[in-house]
C-alpha positions as CSV (number, residue, x, y, z in Angstrom):
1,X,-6.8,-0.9,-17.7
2,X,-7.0,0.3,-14.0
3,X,-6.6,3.3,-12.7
4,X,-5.6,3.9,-8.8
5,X,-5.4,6.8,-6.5
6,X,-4.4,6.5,-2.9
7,X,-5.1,9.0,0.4
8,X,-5.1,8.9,3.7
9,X,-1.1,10.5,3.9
10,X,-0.2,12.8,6.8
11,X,2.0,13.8,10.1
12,X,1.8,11.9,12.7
13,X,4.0,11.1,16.1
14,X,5.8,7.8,16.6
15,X,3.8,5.1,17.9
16,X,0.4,6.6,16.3
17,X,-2.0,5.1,13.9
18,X,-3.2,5.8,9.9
19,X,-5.3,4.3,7.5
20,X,-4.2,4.7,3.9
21,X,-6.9,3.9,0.8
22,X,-6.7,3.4,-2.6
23,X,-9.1,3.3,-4.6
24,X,-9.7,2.4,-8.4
25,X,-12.0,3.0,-11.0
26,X,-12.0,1.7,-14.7
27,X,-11.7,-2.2,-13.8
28,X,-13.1,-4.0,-11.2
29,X,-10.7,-5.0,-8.3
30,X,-11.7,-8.2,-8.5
31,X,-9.6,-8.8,-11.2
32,X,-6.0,-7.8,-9.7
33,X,-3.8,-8.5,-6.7
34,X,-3.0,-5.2,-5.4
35,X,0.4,-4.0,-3.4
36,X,2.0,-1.4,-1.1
37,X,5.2,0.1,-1.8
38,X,7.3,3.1,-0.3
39,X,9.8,5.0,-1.3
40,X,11.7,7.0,1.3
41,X,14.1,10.4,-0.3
42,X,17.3,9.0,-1.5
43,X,16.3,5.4,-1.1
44,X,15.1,2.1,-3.5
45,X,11.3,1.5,-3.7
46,X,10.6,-1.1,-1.0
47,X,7.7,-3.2,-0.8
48,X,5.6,-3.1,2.2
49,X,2.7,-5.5,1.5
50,X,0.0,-7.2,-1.0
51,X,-3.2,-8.7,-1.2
52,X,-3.7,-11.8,-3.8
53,X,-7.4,-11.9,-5.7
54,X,-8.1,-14.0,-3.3
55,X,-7.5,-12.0,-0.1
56,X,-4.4,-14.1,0.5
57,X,-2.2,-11.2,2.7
58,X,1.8,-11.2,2.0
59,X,3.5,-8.4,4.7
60,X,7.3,-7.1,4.8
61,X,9.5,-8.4,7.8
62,X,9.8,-4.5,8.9
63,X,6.2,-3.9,8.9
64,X,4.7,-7.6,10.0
65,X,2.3,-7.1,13.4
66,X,1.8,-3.7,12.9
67,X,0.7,-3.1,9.4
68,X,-2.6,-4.7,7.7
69,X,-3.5,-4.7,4.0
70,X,-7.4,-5.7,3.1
71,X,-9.4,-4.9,0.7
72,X,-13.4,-4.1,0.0
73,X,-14.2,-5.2,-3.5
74,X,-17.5,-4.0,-3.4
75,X,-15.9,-0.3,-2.6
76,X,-13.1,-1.0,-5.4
77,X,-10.6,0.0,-2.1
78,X,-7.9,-1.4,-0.7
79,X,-6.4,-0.4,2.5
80,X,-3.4,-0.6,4.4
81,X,-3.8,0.0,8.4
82,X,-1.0,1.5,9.9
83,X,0.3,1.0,13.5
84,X,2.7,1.4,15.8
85,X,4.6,3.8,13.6
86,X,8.0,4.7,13.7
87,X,10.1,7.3,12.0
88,X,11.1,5.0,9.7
89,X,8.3,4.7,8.3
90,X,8.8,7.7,6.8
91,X,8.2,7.4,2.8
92,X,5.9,8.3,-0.2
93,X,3.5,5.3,-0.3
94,X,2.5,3.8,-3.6
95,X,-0.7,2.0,-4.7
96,X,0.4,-0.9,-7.5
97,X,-2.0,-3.2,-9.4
98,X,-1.5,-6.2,-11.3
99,X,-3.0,-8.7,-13.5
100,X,-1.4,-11.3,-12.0
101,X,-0.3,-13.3,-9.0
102,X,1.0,-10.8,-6.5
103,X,4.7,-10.3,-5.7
104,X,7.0,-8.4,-3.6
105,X,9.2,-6.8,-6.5
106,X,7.8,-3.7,-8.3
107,X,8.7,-4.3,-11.6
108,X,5.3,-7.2,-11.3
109,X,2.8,-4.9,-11.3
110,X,1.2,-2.9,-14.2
111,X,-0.7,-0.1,-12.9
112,X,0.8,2.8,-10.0
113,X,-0.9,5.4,-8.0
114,X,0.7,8.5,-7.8
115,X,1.6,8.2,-4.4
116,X,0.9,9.8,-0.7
117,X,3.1,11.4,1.9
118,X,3.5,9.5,5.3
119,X,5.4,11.5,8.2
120,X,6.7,9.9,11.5
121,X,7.8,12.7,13.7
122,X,10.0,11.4,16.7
């Protein structure tokens, strides 16, 4: 089993920058494809991006060209680089893990972070 915790949340004004992380510790990384979800108040969990075991990248339409997902194996870390941000971004982002090929629908993946707050202030 892995387990994942993700930081990097915060304020920030439309059209700013963060860098979410999250990192995991009882598994190697190696071993899972690893996703982005968020989840705004009142709304459906929504996928935002994944990265496949072999750093094959899959992105959201709403988030493609401004959003990147890597990841640092070595560090156990993956990343999600956050651009151009708009107050819709707005959301609790999750960390997910799974032992499998990587997928846009949550109910694919095993293992969740507890989540982080992003806010995009207008």
């Amino acid at each position: 089993q892995v387990q994942v915790v993700e930081s990097g949340g915060g304020l920030v004004q439309a059209g700013g920058s963060l860098r979410l992380s999250c990192a995991a510790s009882g598994r190697t990384l190696r071993d899972y494809a690893m996703a982005w979800f968020r989840q705004a108040p009142g709304k459906e969990r929504e996928f935002v991006a994944a990265i496949g075991r072999t750093s094959r990248t899959y992105g959201a339409d709403s988030v493609k060209g401004r959003f990147t997902i890597s990841r640092d194996n070595a560090k156990n870390t993956v990343y999600l680089q956050m651009n151009s941000l708009k107050p819709e971004d707005t959301a609790v982002y999750y960390c997910a893990a799974t032992r499998y090929d990587a997928v846009a629908v949550s109910t694919a993946y095993d293992y969740w972070g507890q989540g982080t707050q992003v806010t995009v202030s207008s």
